[in-house]
C-alpha positions, 0 to 999 in steps of 0.5 A: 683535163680529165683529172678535172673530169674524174673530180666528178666521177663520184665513185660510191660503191654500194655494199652487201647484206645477207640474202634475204634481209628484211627491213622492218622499222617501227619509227620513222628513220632520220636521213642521218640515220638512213644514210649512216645504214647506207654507209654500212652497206658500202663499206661491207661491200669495199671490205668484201671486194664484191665489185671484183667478182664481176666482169662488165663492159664500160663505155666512156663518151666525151663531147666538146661544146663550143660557147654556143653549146654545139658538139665540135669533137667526140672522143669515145672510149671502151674499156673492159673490167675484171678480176686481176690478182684479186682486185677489179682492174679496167682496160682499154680495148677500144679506142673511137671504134678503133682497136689499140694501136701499138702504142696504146697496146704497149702502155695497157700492158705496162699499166696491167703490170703496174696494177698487178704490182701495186695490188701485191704490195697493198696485200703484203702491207695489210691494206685493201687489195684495191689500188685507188684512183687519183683523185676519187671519192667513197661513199663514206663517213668522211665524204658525208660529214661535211653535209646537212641531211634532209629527207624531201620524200619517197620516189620509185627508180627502176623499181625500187622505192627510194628515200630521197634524201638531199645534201648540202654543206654545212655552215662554216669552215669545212675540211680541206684535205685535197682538192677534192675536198674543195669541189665537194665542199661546194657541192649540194644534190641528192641520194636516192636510197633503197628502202628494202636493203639501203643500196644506192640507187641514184646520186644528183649534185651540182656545183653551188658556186664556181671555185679554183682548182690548180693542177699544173694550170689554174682553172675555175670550175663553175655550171656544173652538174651530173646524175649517177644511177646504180643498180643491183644486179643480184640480191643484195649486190649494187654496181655503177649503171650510168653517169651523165655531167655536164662541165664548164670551166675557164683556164687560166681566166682566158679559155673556156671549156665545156664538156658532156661526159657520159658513163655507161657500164654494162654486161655485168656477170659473174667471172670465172664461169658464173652465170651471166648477169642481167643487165636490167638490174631491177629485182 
């Protein structure tokens, strides 16, 4: 089941430029053009591994709906994130207001070491540091290239003047590499992206139409729809803020499900005796 969540949980990771870049343009930018400079700056900032210089709190909230869209259960989660051998790892601390139990406490530790472990063997193979969630997406060329890009306008989001650009996918025959690919190529929505240095501010998407997805039991995914909004917490420095999505799908053809999952990071700083980082995020 939350698997089927994290499909949606687009992980895009905005980048860095040097402090104090100004951006000046003598023509009017194409949306290709605005949001290949967007890729850019994500990939500067994977490379560079910015997000593992920060520590921050993150709480998880899970609400089930019944068919009349009322809330029957809440599942919250509180993790912890920071620097660990030199990647951003996140653990759990807090489970519904409660403290781990023993069980819960004994699978962290092995998941720390398991995360210790795998970043070492990234390092000692020349790969980036970071080990990657399953399945997950970034914000790059190839999650980009299955779209049509069109700039609708200019909209503010906390303080920052932003391209609104939307999104869709292309005619035809799009790449299937996993099933992530399946939801994205369905998916249609919206980048808001900084006008003074090109971070992310904001991304809207939706489902356009329902499909299968098979992990370990068949389900169609369909009415589903979510906003991710990021801010920069330091010149030139963009982190996740919060992530709302709205899920809908039936199992096996026979019961349906429905969720409201929200996503809140917060107390961003900097680690290892750095000063605190404001959590408002606007500069």
């Amino acid at each position: 089941m939350y698997r089927l969540i994290a499909i949606f949980a687009l992980t895009i990771l905005p980048t860095a430029a040097p402090a104090g870049t100004f951006i000046s343009e003598t023509d009017p930018l194409t949306a290709k053009e605005i949001i290949d400079r967007a890729i850019a700056r994500s990939d500067r900032q994977f490379e560079s591994l910015v997000d593992a210089m920060f520590e921050s709190e993150k709480v998880t909230n899970i609400k089930s709906l019944d068919g009349d869209g009322e809330i029957t259960n809440t599942d919250q989660t509180r993790y912890r994130l920071y620097p660990l051998s030199g990647a951003l790892f996140e653990e759990m601390v807090e489970k519904d207001g409660q403290p781990l139990g023993e069980k819960e406490f004994r699978k962290e530790k092995e998941k720390k070491e398991d995360f210790v472990r795998e970043v070492e063997e990234r390092t000692a193979r020349g790969e980036h540091p970071q080990p990657e969630t399953e399945p997950g997406i970034r914000f790059n060329s190839e999650f980009v290239e299955r779209y049509q890009l069109e700039i609708e306008g200019d909209e503010m989001v906390r303080g920052h003047l932003c391209w609104v650009i939307a999104f869709q996918p292309k005619p035809g025959k799009l790449p299937v590499r996993n099933r992530m690919d399946r939801a994205l190529n369905q998916s249609t929505g919206r980048f808001w992206v900084s006008q003074d240095d090109y971070g992310m501010a904001r991304v809207e998407f939706a489902l356009r139409k329902p499909f299968k997805y098979w992990g370990g039991f068949l389900a169609v995914i369909r009415n589903t729809d979510g906003i991710m909004d990021y801010k920069r917490v330091e010149p030139d420095v963009w982190v996740p803020s919060t992530f709302e999505l709205k899920l809908d799908l039936k199992v096996m053809m026979v019961k349906s499900i429905r969720r409201l999952i929200s996503i809140s990071w917060t107390d961003y700083r900097r680690s290892e005796g750095f000063d605190v980082v404001s959590n408002e995020g606007s500069s």
